[in-house]
VOPAGU-2260 file (C-alpha; in pm, 1 decimal, decimal comma):
REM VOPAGU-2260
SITE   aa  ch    i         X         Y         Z
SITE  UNK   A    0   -3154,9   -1345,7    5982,6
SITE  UNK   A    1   -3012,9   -1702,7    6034,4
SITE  UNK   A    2   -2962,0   -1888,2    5673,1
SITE  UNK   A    3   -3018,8   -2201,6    5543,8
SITE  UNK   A    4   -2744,3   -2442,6    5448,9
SITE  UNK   A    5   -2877,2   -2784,3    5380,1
SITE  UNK   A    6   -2799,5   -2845,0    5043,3
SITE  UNK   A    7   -2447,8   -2762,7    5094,9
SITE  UNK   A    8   -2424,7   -2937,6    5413,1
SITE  UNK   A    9   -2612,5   -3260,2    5201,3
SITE  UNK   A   10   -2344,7   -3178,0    4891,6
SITE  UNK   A   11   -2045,3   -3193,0    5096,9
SITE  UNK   A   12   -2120,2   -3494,8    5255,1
SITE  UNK   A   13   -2137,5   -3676,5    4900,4
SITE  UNK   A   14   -1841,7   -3467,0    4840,1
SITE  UNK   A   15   -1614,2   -3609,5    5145,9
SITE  UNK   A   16   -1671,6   -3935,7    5001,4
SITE  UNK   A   17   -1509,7   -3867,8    4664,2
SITE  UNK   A   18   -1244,8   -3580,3    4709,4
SITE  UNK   A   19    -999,0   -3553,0    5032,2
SITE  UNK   A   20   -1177,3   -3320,4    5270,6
SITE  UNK   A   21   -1472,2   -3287,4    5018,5
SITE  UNK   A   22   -1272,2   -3021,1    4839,0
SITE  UNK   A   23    -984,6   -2992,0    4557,0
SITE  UNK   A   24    -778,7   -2699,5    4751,9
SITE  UNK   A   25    -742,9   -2729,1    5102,4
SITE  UNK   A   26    -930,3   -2420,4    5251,1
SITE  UNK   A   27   -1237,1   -2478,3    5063,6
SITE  UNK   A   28   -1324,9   -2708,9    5358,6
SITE  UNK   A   29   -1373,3   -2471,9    5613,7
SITE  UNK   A   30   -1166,4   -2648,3    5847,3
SITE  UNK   A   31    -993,1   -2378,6    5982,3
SITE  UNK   A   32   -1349,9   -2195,0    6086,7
SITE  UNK   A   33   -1555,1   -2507,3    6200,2
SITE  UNK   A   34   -1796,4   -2502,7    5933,7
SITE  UNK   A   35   -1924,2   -2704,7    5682,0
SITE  UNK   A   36   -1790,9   -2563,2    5380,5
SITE  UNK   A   37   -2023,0   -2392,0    5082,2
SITE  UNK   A   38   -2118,8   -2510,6    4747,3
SITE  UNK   A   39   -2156,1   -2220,6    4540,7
SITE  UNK   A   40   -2347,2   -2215,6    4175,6
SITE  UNK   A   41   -2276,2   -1851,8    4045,9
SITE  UNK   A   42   -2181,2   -1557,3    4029,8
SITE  UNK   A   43   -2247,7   -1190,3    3926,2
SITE  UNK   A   44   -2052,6    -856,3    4003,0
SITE  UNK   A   45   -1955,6    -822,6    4317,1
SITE  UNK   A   46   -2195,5   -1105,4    4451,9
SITE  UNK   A   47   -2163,6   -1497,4    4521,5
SITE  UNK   A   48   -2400,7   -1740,6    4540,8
SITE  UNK   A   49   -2456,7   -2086,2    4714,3
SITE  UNK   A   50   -2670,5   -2368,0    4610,4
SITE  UNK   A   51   -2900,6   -2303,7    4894,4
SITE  UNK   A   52   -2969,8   -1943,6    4722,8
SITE  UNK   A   53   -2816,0   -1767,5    4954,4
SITE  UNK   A   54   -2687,1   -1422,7    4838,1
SITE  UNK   A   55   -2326,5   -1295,9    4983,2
SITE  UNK   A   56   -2109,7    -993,1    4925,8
SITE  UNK   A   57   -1812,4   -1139,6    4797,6
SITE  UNK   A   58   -1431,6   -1027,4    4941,7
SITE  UNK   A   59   -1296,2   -1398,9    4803,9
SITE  UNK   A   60   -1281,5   -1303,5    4400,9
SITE  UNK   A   61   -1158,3   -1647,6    4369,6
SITE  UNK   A   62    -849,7   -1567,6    4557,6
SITE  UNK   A   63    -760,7   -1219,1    4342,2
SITE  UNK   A   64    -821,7   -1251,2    4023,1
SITE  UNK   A   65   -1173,6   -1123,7    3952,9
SITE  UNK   A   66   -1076,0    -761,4    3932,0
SITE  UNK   A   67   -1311,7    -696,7    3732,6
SITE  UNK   A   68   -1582,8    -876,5    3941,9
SITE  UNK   A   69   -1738,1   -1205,6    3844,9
SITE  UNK   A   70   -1900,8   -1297,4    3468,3
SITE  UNK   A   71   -1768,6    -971,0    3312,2
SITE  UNK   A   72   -1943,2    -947,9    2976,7
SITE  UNK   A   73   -1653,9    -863,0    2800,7
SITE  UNK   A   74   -1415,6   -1157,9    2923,4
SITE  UNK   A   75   -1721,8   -1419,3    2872,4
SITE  UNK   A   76   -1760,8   -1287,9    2540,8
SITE  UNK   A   77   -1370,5   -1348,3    2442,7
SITE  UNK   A   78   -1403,1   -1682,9    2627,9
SITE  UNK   A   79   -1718,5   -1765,3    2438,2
SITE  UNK   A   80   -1568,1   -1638,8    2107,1
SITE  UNK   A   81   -1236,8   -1835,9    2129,4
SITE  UNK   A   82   -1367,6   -2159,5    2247,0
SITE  UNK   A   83   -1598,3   -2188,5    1939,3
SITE  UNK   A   84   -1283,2   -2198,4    1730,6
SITE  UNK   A   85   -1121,7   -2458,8    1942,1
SITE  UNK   A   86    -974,0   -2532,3    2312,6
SITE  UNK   A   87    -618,4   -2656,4    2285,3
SITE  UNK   A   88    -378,4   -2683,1    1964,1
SITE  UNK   A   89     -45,2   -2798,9    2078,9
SITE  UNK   A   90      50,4   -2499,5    1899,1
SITE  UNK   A   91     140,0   -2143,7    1955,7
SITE  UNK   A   92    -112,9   -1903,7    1886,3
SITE  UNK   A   93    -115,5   -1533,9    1792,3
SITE  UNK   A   94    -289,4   -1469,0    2124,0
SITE  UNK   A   95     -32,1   -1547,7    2309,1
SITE  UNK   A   96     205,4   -1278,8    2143,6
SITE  UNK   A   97     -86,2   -1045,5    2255,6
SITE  UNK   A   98     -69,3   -1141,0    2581,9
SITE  UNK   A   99     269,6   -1122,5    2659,7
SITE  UNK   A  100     287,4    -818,3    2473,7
SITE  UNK   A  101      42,6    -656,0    2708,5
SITE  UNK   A  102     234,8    -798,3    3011,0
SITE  UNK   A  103     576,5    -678,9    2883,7
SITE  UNK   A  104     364,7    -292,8    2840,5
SITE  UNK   A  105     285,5    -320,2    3192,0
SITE  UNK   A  106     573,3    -455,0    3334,1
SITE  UNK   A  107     869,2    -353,4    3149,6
SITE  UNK   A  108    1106,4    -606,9    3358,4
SITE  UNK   A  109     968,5    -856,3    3211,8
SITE  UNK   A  110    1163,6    -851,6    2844,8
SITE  UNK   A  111    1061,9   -1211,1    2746,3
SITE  UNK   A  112     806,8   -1402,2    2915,0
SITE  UNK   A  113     677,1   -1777,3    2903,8
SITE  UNK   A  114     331,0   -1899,2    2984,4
SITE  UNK   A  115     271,1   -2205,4    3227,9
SITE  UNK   A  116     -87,2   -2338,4    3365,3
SITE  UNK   A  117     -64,5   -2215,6    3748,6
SITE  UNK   A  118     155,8   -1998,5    4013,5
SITE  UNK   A  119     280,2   -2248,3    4191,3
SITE  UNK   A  120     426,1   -2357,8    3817,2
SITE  UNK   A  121     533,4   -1984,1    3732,5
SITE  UNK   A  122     723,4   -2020,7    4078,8
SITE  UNK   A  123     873,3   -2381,8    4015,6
SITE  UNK   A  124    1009,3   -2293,7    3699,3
SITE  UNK   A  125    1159,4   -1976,2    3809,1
SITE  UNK   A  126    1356,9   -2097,9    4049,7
SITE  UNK   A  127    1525,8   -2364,8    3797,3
SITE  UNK   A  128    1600,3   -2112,2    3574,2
SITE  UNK   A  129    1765,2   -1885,7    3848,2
SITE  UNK   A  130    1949,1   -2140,9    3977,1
SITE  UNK   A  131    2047,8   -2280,5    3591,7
SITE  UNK   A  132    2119,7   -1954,4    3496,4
SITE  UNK   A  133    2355,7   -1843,6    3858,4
SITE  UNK   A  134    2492,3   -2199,4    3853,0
SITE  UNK   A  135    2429,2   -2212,6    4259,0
SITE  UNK   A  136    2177,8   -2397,6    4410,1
SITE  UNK   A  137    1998,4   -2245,6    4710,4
SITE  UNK   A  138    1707,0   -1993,6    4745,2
SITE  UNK   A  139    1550,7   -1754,1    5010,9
SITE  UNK   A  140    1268,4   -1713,3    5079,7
SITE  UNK   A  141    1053,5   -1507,6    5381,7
SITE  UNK   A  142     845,0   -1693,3    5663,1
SITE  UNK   A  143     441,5   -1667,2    5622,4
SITE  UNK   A  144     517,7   -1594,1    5243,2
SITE  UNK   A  145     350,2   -1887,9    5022,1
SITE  UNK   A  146     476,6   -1960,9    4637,7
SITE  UNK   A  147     321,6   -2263,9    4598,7
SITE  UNK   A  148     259,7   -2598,4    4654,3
SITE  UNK   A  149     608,7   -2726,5    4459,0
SITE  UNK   A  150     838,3   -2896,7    4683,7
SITE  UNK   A  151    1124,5   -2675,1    4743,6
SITE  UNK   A  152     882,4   -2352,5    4883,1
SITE  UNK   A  153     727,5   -2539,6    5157,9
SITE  UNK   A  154     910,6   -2519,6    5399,4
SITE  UNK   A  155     933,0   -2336,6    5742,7
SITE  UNK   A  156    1240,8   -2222,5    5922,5
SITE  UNK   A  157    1441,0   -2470,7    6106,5
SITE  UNK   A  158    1621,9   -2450,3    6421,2
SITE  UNK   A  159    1967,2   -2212,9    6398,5
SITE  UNK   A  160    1959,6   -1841,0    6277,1
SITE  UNK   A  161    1720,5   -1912,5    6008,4
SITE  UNK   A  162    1981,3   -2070,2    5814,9
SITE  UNK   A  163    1821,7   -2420,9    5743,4
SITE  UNK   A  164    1476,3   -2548,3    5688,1
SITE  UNK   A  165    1269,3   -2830,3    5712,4
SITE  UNK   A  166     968,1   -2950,1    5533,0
SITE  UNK   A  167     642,0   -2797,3    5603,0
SITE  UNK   A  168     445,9   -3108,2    5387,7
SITE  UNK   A  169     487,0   -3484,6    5470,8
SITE  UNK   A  170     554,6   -3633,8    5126,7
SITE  UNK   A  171     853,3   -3411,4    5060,6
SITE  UNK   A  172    1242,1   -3552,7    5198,3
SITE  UNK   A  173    1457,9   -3343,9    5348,9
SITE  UNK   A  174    1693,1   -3324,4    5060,0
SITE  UNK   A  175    1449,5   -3120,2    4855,8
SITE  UNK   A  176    1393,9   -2876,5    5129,9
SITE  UNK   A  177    1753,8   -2814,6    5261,5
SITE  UNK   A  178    1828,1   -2574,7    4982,6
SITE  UNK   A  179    1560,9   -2343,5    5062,9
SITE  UNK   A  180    1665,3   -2080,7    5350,0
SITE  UNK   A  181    1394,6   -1900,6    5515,4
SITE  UNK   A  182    1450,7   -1587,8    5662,8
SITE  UNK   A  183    1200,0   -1318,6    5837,3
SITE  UNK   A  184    1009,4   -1047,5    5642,8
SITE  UNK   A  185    1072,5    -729,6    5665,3
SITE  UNK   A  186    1451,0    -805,3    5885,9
SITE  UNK   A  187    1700,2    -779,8    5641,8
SITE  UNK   A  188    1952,2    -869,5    5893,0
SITE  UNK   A  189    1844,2   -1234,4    5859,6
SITE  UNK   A  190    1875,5   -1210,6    5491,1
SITE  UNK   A  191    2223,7   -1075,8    5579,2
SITE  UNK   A  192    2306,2   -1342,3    5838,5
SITE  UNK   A  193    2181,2   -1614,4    5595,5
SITE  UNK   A  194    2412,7   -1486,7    5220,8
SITE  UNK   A  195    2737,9   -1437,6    5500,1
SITE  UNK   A  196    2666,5   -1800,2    5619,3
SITE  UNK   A  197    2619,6   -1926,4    5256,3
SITE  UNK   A  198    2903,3   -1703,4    5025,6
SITE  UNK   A  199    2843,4   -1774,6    4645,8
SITE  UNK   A  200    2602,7   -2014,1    4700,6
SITE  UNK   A  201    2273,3   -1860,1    4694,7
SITE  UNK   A  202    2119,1   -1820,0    4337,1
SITE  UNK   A  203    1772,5   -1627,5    4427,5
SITE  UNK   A  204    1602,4   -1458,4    4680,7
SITE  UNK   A  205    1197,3   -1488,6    4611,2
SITE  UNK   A  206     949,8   -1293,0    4773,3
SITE  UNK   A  207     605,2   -1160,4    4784,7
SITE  UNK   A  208     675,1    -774,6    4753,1
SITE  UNK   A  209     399,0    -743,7    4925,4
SITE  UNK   A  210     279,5   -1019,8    5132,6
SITE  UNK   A  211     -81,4   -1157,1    5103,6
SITE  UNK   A  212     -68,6   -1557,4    5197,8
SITE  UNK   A  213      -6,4   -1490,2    5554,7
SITE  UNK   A  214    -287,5   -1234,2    5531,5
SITE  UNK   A  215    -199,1    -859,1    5397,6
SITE  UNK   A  216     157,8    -772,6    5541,4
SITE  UNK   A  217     291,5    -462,1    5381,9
SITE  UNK   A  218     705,2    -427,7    5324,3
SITE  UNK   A  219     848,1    -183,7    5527,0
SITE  UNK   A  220     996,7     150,6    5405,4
SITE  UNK   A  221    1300,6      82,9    5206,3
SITE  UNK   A  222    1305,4    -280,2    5273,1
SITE  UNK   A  223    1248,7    -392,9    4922,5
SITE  UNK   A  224    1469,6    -175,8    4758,2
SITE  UNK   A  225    1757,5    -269,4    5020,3
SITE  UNK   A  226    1668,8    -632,7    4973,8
SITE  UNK   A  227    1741,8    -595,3    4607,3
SITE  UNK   A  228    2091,1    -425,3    4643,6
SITE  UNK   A  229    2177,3    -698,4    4888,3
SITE  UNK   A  230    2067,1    -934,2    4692,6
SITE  UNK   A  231    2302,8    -851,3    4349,0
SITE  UNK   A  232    2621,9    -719,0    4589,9
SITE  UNK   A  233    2583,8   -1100,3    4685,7
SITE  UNK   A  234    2523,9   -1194,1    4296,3
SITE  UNK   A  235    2191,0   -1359,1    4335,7
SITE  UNK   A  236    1867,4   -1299,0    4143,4
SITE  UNK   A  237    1569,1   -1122,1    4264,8
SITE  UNK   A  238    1222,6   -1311,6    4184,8
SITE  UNK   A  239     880,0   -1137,3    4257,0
SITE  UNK   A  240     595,3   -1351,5    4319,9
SITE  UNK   A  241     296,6   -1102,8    4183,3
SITE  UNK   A  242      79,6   -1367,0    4123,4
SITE  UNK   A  243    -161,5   -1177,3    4354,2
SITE  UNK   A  244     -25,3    -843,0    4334,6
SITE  UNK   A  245      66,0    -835,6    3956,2
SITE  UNK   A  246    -198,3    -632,9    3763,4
SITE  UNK   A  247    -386,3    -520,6    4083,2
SITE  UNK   A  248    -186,5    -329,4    4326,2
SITE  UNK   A  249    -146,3    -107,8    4014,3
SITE  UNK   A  250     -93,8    -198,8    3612,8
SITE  UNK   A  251     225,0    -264,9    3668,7
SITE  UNK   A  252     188,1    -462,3    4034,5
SITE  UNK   A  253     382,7    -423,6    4338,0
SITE  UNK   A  254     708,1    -348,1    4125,4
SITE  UNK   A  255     529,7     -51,7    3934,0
SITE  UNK   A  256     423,3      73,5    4211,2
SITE  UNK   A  257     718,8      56,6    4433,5
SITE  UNK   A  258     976,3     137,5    4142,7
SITE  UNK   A  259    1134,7    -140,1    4137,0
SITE  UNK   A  260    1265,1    -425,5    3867,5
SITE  UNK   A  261    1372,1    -736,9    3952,3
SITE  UNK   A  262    1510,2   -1006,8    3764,5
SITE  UNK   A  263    1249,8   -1240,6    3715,5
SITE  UNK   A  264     856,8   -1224,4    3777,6
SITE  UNK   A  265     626,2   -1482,7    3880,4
SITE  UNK   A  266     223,7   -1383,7    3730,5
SITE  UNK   A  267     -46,8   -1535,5    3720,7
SITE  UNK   A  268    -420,6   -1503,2    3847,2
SITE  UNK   A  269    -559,0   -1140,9    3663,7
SITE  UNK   A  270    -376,5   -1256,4    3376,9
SITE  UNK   A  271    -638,8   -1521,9    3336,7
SITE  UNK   A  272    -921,2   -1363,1    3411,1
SITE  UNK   A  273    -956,9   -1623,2    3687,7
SITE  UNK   A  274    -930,8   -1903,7    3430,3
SITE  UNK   A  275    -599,7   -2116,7    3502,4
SITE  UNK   A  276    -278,0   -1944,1    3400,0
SITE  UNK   A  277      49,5   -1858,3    3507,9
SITE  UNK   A  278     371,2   -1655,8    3394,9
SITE  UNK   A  279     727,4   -1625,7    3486,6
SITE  UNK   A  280     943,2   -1357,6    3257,3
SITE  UNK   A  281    1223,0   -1121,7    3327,2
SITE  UNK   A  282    1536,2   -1007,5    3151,6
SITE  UNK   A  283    1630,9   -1137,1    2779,8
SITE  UNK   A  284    1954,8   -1277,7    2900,7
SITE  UNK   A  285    1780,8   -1501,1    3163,4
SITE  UNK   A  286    1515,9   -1590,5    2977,5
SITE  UNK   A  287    1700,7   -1738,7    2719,5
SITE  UNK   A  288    1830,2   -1991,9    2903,7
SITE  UNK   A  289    1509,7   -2140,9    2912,0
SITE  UNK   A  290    1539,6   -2431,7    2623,2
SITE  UNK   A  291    1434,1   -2426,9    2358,8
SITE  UNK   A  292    1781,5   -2169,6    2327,5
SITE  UNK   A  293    1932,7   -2246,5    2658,9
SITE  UNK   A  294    2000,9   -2540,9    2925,7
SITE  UNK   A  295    1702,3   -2526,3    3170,0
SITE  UNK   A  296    1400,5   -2704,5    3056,5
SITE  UNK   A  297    1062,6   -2635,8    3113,1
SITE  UNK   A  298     744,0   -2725,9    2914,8
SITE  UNK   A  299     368,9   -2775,0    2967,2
SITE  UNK   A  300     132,3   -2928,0    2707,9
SITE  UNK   A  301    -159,7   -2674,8    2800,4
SITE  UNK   A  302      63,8   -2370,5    2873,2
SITE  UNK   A  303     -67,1   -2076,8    2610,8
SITE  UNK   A  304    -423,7   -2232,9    2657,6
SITE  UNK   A  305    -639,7   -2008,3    2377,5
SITE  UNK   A  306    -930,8   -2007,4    2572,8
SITE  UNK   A  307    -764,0   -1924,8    2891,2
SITE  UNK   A  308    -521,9   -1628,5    2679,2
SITE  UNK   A  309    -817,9   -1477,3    2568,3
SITE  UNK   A  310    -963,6   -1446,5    2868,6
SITE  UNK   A  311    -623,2   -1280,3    3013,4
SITE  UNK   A  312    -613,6   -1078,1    2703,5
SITE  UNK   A  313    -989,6    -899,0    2740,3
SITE  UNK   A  314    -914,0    -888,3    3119,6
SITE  UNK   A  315    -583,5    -662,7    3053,5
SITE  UNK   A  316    -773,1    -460,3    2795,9
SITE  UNK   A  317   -1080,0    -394,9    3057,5
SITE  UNK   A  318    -905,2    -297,4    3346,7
SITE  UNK   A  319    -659,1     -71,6    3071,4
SITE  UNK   A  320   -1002,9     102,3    2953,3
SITE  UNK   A  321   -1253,9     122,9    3328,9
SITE  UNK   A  322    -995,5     244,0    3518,9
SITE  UNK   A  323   -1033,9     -89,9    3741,3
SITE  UNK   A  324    -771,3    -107,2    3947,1
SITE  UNK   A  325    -868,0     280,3    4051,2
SITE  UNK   A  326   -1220,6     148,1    4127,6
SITE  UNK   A  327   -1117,8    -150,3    4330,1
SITE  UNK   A  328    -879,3     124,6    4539,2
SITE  UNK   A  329   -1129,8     328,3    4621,0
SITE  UNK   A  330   -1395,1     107,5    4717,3
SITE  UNK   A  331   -1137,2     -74,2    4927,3
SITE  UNK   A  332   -1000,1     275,4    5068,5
SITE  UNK   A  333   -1382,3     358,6    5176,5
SITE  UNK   A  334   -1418,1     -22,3    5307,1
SITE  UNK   A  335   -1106,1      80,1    5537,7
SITE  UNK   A  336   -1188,1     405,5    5658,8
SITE  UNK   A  337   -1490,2     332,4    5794,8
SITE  UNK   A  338   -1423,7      16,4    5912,7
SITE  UNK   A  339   -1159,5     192,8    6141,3
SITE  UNK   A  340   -1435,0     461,9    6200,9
SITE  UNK   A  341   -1690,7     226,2    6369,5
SITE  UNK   A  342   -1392,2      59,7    6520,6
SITE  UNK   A  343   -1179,9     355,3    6632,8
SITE  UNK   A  344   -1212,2     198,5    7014,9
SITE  UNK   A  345   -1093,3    -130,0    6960,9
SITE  UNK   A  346    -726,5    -106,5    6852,2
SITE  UNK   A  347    -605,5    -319,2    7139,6
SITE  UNK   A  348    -812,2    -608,9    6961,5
SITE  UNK   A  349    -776,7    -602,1    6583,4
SITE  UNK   A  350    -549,7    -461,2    6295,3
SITE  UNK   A  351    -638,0    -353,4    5963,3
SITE  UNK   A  352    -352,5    -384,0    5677,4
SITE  UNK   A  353    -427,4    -292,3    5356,1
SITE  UNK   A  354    -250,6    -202,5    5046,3
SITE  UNK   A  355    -450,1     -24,8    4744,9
SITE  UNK   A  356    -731,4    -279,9    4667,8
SITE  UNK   A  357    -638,6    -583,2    4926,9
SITE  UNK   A  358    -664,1    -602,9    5329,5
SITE  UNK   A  359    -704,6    -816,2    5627,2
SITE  UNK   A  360    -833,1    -781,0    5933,1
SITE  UNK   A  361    -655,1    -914,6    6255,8
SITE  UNK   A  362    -751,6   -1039,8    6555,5
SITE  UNK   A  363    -449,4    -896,8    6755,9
SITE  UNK   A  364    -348,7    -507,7    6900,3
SITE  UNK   A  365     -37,3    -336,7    6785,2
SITE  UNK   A  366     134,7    -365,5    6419,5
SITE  UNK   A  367     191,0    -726,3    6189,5
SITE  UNK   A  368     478,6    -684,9    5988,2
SITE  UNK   A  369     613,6   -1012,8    5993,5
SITE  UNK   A  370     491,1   -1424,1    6041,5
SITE  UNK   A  371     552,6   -1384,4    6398,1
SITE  UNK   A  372     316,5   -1064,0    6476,6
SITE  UNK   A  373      19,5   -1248,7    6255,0
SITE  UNK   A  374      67,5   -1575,5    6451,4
SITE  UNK   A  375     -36,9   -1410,6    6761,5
SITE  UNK   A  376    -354,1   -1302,2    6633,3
SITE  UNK   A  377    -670,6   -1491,5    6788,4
SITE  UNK   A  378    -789,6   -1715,8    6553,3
SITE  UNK   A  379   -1092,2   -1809,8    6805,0
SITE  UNK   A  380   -1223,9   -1501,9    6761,0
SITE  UNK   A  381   -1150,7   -1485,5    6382,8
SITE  UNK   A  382   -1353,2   -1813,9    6412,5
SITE  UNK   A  383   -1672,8   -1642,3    6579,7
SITE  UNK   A  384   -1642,4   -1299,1    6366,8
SITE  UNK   A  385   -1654,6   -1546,2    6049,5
SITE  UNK   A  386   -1937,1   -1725,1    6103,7
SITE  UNK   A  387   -2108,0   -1387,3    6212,7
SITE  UNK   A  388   -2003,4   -1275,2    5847,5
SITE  UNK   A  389   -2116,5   -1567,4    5679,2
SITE  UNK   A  390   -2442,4   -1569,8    5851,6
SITE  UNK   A  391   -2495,7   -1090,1    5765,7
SITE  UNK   A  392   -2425,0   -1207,0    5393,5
SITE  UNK   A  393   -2063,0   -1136,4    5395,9
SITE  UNK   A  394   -1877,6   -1412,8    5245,9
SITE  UNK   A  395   -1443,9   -1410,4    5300,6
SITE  UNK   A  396   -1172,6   -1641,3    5304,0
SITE  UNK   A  397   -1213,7   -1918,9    5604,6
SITE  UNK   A  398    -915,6   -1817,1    5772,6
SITE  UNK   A  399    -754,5   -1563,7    5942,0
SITE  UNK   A  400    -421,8   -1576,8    5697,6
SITE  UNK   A  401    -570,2   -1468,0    5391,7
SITE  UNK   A  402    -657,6   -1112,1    5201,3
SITE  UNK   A  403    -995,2    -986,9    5120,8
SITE  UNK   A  404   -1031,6    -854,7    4746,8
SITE  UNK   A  405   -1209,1    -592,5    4649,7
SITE  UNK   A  406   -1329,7    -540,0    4261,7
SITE  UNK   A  407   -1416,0    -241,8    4071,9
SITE  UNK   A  408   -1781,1    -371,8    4115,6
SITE  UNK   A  409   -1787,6    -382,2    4493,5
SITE  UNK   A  410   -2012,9     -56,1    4544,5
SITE  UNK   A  411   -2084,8     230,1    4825,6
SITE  UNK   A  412   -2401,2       6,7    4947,4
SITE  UNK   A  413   -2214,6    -305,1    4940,9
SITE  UNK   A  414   -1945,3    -164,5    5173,9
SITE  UNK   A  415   -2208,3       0,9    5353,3
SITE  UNK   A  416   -2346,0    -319,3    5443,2
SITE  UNK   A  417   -2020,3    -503,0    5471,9
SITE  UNK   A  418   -1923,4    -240,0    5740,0
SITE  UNK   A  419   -2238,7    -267,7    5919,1
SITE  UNK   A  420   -2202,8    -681,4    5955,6
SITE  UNK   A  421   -1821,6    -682,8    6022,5
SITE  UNK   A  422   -1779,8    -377,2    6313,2
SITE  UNK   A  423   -2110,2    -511,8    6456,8
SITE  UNK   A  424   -1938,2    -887,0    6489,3
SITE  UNK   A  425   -1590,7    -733,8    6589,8
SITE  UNK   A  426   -1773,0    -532,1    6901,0
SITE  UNK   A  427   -1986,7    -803,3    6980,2
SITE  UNK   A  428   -1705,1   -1083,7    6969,9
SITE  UNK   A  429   -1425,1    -905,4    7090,9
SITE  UNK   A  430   -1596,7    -798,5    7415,7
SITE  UNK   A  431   -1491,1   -1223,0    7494,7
């Protein structure tokens, strides 16, 4: 049944008139699919809905963090409580020892921890305070992985063995960028190639431990737990950007999963209860050279935000109690298996990665396990199979590079349905 969209077609005109692209984050605009983008107006469990009143299964969960699904009564409830007492004090709260309280439970790396408004702030301050604690200046990082919009993570790898790297933004000189080294997922020779070409003068290496920007790209047996050995024989940190995977992969995120600790953690997304929060915490000694008892300063006027802590807070405490996270698995387990069911014929044309309650489908034959394998997928098709999607009720990410979420309130007859829309657009549109 073909749907409506004139309102949002009408709204995003207006819109395009007062925000760049119509939109305040770039792939809200649909650019990437052809389509004018949607306006939505609510949401309820594991459903979305656009101004036109068009109902969709939703696999976007605001980009991760609505575990939980959308409007859980609990988390409105703290929201609702909190807010009536007041929205921002310039002053710490005892919420916020809650909160990072729970976090250091669930993620015992993470000793001391300070609270900052976004990821991509989590990230930025990080990296200052591994390079103010290590005294050295440069970072890696892995192509396809994405920390943020700050200056010094976007970039792309340059010409040479991935040992320099050149802005991937206009608007940020070369200078900021050169520090950055990029080097391949999943190849820890170019990690190796790039600390022997750079002795004692790399302070961090960041990555996604599991990768979920360039769509869902799983680490390779051993690879993170060689990557950190490397990393401290070379005396450099080891930062984990969980921002997605922190609190959903399991309790503990990628690191309690895997079994591994590193130095500092980026958070951010669950913890808020998909109200705007970050996190960046790790061992005592590094921490505390954050001011105000060590050299590297960082600050925020909002960070601690009451109403957005409380929101974390019940979040934490729900997905503790429901057994979330084991929810979300399993429905995204089912979603998988009999996705690759209907599609057990067609593994010369698509891909299905997935990781506990996050996966992507792509367009391509054979394995992705790194930026180059998920280039070559065929974003044409991706284009058709999206708007086929959209159209069955089956609302995901524009774009090929990104992870569909699951939520402990997806259920068997949404996946049912989801399965039924997506393997009929795959066969149909990859017959091309």
């Amino acid at each position: 049944m073909s749907r409506s969209f004139n309102k949002s077609i009408e709204k995003a005109r207006l819109a395009g008139t007062l925000m760049p692209g119509g939109v305040n984050s770039p792939v809200r605009a649909f650019k990437s699919v052809g389509l004018p983008p949607l306006l939505i107006n609510r949401a309820q469990g594991s459903k979305i809905y656009d101004i036109d009143g068009n109902e969709y299964i939703d696999y976007v969960m605001s980009y991760g963090p609505m575990l939980l699904g959308h409007a859980d009564e609990r988390v409105a409830k703290a929201i609702s409580d909190v807010s009536s007492s007041g929205f921002s004090f310039g002053a710490t709260t005892e919420r916020e020892i809650e909160l990072a309280e729970l976090i250091n439970k669930n993620f015992p790396s993470i000793e001391m921890v300070r609270l900052v408004n976004s990821g991509t702030e989590a990230v930025m301050s990080a990296v200052r305070l591994a390079r103010g604690f290590t005294g050295r200046s440069k970072i890696i990082k892995f192509e396809g992985c994405y920390h943020g919009h700050s200056d010094s993570m976007l970039v792309k790898a340059g010409s040479g063995a991935l040992t320099t790297s050149v802005p991937s933004s206009a608007g940020i000189p070369e200078g900021l960028s050169k520090d950055t080294l990029v080097a391949v997922y999943n190849d820890l020779s170019s990690v190796k190639n790039i600390f022997s070409a750079n002795k004692n003068l790399i302070a961090a290496v960041i990555i996604e431990p599991v990768a979920a920007n360039m769509g869902v790209v799983l680490p390779a047996e051993g690879f993170l737990e060689n990557l950190t050995v490397l990393a401290r024989e070379n005396g450099a940190l080891v930062i984990f950007d969980e921002v997605i995977t922190g609190f959903r992969l399991s309790l503990g995120g990628a690191q309690g999963l895997f079994k591994i600790k590193p130095d500092i953690t980026c958070l951010g997304k669950i913890i808020g209860g998909g109200l705007p929060i970050g996190a960046f915490g790790g061992r005592k000694d590094i921490m505390e050279y954050l001011s105000p008892l060590g050299p590297v300063y960082q600050a925020g006027t909002l960070s601690g935000n009451p109403v957005c802590v409380a929101a974390g807070i019940a979040t934490i405490k729900a997905i503790e109690e429901d057994g979330a996270v084991s929810k979300a698995n399993e429905a995204s387990d089912y979603l998988v298996k009999s996705l690759k069911g209907e599609l057990k014929n067609f593994d010369d044309k698509i891909t299905i990665n997935s990781i506990s309650s996050i996966l992507t489908i792509f367009f391509k034959g054979g394995s992705v396990n790194n930026f180059n394998d998920v280039m070559k997928s065929d974003a044409n098709l991706f284009k058709e199979f999206f708007a086929s999607a959209l159209n069955g009720g089956i609302f995901m990410a524009p774009s090929q590079y990104e992870a569909m979420f699951l939520s402990s309130k997806h259920t068997k007859s949404d996946i049912d349905k989801t399965v039924s829309v997506l393997a009929g657009a795959i066969k149909i549109y990859s017959r091309h």
